[in-house]
LUMKESE-435609 format. One record per residue (C-alpha): residue number from 1; residue in three letters; x, z, y. Coordinates in nm, 3 decimals. Layout:
! LUMKESE-435609
[NUM,'ALA',[X,Z,Y]]
...
END
This chain:
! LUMKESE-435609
[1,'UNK',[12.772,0.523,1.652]]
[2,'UNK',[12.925,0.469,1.318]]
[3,'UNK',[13.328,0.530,1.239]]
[4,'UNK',[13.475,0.226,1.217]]
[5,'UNK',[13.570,0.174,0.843]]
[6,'UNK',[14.003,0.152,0.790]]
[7,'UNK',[14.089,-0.181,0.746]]
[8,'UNK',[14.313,-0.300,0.426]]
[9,'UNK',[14.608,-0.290,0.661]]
[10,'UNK',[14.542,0.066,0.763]]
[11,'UNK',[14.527,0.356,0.514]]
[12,'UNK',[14.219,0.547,0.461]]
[13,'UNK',[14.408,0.866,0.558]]
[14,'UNK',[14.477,0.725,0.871]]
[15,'UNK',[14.398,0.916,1.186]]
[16,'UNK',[14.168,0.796,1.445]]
[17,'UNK',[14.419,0.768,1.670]]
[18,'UNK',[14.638,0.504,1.405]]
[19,'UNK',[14.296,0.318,1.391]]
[20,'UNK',[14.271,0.274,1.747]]
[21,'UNK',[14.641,0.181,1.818]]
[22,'UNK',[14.569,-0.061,1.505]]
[23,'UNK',[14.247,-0.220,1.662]]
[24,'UNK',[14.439,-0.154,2.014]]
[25,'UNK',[14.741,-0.406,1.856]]
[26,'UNK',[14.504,-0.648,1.769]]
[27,'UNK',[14.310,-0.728,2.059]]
[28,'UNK',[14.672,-0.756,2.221]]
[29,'UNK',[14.755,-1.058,2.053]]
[30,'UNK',[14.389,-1.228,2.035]]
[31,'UNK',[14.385,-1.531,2.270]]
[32,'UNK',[14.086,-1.620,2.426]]
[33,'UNK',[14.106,-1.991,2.263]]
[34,'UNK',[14.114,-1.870,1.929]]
[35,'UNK',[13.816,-1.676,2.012]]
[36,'UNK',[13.633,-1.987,2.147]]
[37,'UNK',[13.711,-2.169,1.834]]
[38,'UNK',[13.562,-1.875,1.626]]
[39,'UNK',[13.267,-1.923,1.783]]
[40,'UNK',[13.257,-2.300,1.775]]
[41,'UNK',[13.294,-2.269,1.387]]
[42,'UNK',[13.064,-2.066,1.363]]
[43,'UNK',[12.784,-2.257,1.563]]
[44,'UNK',[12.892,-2.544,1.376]]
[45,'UNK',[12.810,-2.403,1.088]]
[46,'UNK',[12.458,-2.263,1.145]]
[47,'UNK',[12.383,-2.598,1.314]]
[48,'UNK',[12.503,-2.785,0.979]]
[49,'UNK',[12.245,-2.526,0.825]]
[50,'UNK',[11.989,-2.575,1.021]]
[51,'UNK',[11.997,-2.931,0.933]]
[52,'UNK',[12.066,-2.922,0.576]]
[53,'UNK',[11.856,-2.717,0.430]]
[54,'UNK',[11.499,-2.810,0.397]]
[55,'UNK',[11.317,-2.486,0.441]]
[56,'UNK',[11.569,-2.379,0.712]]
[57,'UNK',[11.524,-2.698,0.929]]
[58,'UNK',[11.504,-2.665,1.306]]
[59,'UNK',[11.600,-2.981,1.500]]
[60,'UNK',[11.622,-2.816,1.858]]
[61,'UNK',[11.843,-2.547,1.695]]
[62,'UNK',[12.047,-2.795,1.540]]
[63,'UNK',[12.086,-3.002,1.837]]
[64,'UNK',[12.168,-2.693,2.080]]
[65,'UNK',[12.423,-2.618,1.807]]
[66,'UNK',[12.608,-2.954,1.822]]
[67,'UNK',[12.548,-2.967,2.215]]
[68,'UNK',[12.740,-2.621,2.251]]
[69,'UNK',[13.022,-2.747,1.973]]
[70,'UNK',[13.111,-3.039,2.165]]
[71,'UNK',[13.154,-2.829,2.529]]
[72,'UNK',[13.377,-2.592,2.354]]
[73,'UNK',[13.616,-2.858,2.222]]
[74,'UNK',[13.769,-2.856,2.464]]
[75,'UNK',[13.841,-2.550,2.523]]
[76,'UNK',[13.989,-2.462,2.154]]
[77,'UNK',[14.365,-2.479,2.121]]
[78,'UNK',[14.478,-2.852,2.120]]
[79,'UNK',[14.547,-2.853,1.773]]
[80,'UNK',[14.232,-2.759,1.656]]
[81,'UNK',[14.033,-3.022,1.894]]
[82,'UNK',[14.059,-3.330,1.601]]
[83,'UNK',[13.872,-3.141,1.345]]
[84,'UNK',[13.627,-2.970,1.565]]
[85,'UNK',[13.518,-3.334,1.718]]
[86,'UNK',[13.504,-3.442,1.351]]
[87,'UNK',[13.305,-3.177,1.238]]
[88,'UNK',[13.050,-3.228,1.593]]
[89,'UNK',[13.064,-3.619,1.497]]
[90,'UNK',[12.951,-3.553,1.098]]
[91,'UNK',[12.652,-3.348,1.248]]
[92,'UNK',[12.541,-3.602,1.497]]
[93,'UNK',[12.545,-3.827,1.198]]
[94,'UNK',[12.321,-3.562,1.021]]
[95,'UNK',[12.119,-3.426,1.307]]
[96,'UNK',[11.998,-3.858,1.346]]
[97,'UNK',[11.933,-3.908,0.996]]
[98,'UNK',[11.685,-3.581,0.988]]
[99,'UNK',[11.519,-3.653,1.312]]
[100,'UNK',[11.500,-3.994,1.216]]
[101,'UNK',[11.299,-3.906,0.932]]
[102,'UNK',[11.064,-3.646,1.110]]
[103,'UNK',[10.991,-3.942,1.352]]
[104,'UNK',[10.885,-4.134,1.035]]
[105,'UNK',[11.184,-4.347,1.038]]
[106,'UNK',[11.084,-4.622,1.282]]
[107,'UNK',[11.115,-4.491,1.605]]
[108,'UNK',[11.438,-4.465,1.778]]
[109,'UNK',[11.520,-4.172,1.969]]
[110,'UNK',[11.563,-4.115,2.351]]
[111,'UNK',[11.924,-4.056,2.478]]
[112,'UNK',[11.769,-3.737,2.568]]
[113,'UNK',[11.664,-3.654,2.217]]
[114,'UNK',[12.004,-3.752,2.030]]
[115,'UNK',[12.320,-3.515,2.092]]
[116,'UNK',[12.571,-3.713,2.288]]
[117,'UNK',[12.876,-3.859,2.084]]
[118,'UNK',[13.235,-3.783,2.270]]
END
């Protein structure tokens, strides 16, 4: 298992035991929410990829992604919930317009098919 590398907050001379007390600090004051919105973000944003780009495109992926944003909303710290629904809203947008076109543009989807809107 590799070392893990110092961090710019810990000097490259530091001991392994600094590290650890370092690493040891920070998981102390991680809160689970922040985590959660980490993760949101970050599903968010391969969703918005999967959707965007044209070689990259996978509709199930995309609505998974948006399906899984929206549960964790409310779960992120209450300050953070207005942008995250935004952001979840913008790809529903995006997520209908693509599978709209990949049904040829006619057909409407199912309720089953489109990611539900909060």
């Amino acid at each position: 298992m590799a070392e893990p590398e110092p961090s710019a907050e810990t000097p490259p001379d530091a001991s392994e035991e600094e590290m650890r007390e370092k690493l040891e600090e920070q998981v102390r004051d991680l809160k689970v929410e922040d985590l959660i919105l980490q993760a949101a973000v970050s599903v968010l944003n391969l969703s918005a990829r999967r959707l965007a780009k044209e070689d990259e495109r996978d509709l199930e992926q995309a609505r998974t992604g948006i399906e899984a944003a929206r549960a964790l909303a409310e779960l992120v710290p209450e300050d953070a919930r207005p942008q995250l629904r935004q952001a979840v809203s913008e790809l529903q947008l995006l997520y209908a317009k693509h599978a709209g076109e990949d049904d040829g543009g006619g057909e409407t989807q199912t309720e089953e098919e489109t990611p539900k809107a909060d």
